[in-house]
N, C-alpha and C positions, 0 to 999 in steps of 0.2 A: 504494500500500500504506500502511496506518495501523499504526504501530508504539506498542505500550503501553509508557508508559515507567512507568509507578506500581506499586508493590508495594501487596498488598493488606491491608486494612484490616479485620485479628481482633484476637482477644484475646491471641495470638503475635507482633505485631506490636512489633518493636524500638524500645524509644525514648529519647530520653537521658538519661543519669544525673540521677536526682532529680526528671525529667519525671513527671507522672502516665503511669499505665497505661492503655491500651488497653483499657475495657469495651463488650463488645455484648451483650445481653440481648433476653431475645425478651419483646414488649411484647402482642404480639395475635396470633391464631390465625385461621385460617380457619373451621374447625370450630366451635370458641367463639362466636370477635367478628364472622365474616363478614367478616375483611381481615387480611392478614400485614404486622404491622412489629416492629423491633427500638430498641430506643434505646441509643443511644452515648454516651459517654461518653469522653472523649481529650482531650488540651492543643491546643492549636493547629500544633503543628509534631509531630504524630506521622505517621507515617508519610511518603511524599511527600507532600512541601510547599513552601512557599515566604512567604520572612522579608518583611516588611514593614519599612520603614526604623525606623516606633516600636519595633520590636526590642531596636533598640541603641541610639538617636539620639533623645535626650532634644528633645521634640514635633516628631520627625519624624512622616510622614506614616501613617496607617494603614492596612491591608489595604483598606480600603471608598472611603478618597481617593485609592489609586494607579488613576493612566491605567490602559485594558485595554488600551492597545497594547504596553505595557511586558510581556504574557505571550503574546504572539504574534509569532512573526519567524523570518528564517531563521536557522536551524544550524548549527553547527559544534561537531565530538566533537574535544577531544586526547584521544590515549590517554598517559598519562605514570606508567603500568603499571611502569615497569621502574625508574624510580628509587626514592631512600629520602629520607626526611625529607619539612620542607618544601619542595612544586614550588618551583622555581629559575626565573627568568627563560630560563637558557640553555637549556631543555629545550622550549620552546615557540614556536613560529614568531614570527618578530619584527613582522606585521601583519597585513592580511586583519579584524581584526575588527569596526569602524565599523557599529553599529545591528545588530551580529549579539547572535543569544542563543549565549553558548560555554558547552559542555558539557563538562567533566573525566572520563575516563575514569580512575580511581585507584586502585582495589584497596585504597584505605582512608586514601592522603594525604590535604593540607590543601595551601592555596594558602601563601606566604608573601606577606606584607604587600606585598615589592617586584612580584611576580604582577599585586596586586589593585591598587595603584596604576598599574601598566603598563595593566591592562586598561579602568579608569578613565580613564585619560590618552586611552586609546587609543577612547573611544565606546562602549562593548558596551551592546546595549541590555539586558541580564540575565544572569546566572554561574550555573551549577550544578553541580550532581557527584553522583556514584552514592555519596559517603561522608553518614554520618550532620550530619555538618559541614564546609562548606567552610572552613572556618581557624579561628584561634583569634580575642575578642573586637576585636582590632586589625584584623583583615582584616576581618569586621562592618564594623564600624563607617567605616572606609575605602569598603567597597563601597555599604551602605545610608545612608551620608551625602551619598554622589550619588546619589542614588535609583535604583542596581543592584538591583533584585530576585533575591534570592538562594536558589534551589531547590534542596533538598538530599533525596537516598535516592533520586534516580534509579534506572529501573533498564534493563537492555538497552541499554547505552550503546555495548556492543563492534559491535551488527548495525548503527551509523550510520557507524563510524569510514570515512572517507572517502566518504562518500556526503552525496547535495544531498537536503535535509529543508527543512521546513515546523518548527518547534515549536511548539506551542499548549497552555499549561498554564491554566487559569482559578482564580482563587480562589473559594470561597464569598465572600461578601459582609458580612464580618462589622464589626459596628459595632464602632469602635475595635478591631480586631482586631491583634494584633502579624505576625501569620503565618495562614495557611488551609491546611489539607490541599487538595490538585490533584489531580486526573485530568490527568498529561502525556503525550500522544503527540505521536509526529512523523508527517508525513505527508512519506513516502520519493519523492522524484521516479525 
């Protein structure tokens, strides 16, 4: 089974504070031009996406220079649903994650700095979350300084909790890009 993990990508499409908006326009007609397209208009981290170390990390590397194995790998969802603030170390399994892509199920948390250093310490080959941001600029900067690729507005996180995935998110290929909107599913064993 192929599970959509991306929200879609309109002119309703949420995005952060002081982000540009989300434009789609319809550029060509069937009827008219003989071909349907639209043209877009969006920042680079609108909707599902994923941060590129130049994000944060002054001549880190860009969307177009990061490895493609760094958006392909197995799986693993927490759910940490039930707490408040920033995720806590104590709230999340102490290992398991070495060259895994971990997924936060959060209902709208942020990692805290000791999290993102743990998970860093600990191998993940990429961190994501269903929240608009996975932490504030110090968890950045922490994660995409070891070149953690960081996917954030996940979505359908809850149908993986405890289940063995595939994830595979691709960026566009954008020269010098900070971030790419992704198509991510998981592919459910």
């Amino acid at each position: 089974m192929i599970l959509d993990l991306s929200a879609p990508i309109s002119e309703n499409t949420p995005v952060y504070p002081d982000d540009p908006p989300v434009s789609v326009r319809l550029w060509a007609v069937i009827d008219r031009d003989g071909y349907y397209m639209n043209v877009l208009k969006m920042g680079e981290h609108s909707g599902t996406h994923v941060d590129a170390p130049a994000h944060f990390v002054p001549g880190g590397r860009t969307i177009d220079e990061m490895p493609l194995e760094k958006f392909i790998g197995e799986g693993i969802v927490l759910d940490v649903r039930d707490g408040e603030g920033p995720i806590r170390l104590d709230e999340i399994p102490d290992g398991g994650y070495f060259g895994r892509i971990v997924l936060f199920l959060t209902g709208g948390r942020e990692l805290s700095p000791e999290v993102a250093l743990f998970l860093v310490a600990e191998g993940v080959r990429a961190v994501g979350t269903d929240s608009m941001s996975i932490g504030d600029d110090a968890v950045h900067r922490i994660l995409l300084s070891e070149e953690v690729p960081v996917f954030e507005n996940l979505t359908n996180l809850e149908a993986l909790v405890g289940k063995d995935f595939t994830f595979v998110a691709f960026p566009l290929k954008i020269e010098g890009g900070s971030g790419s909107p992704v198509r991510a599913v998981a592919f459910v064993e």
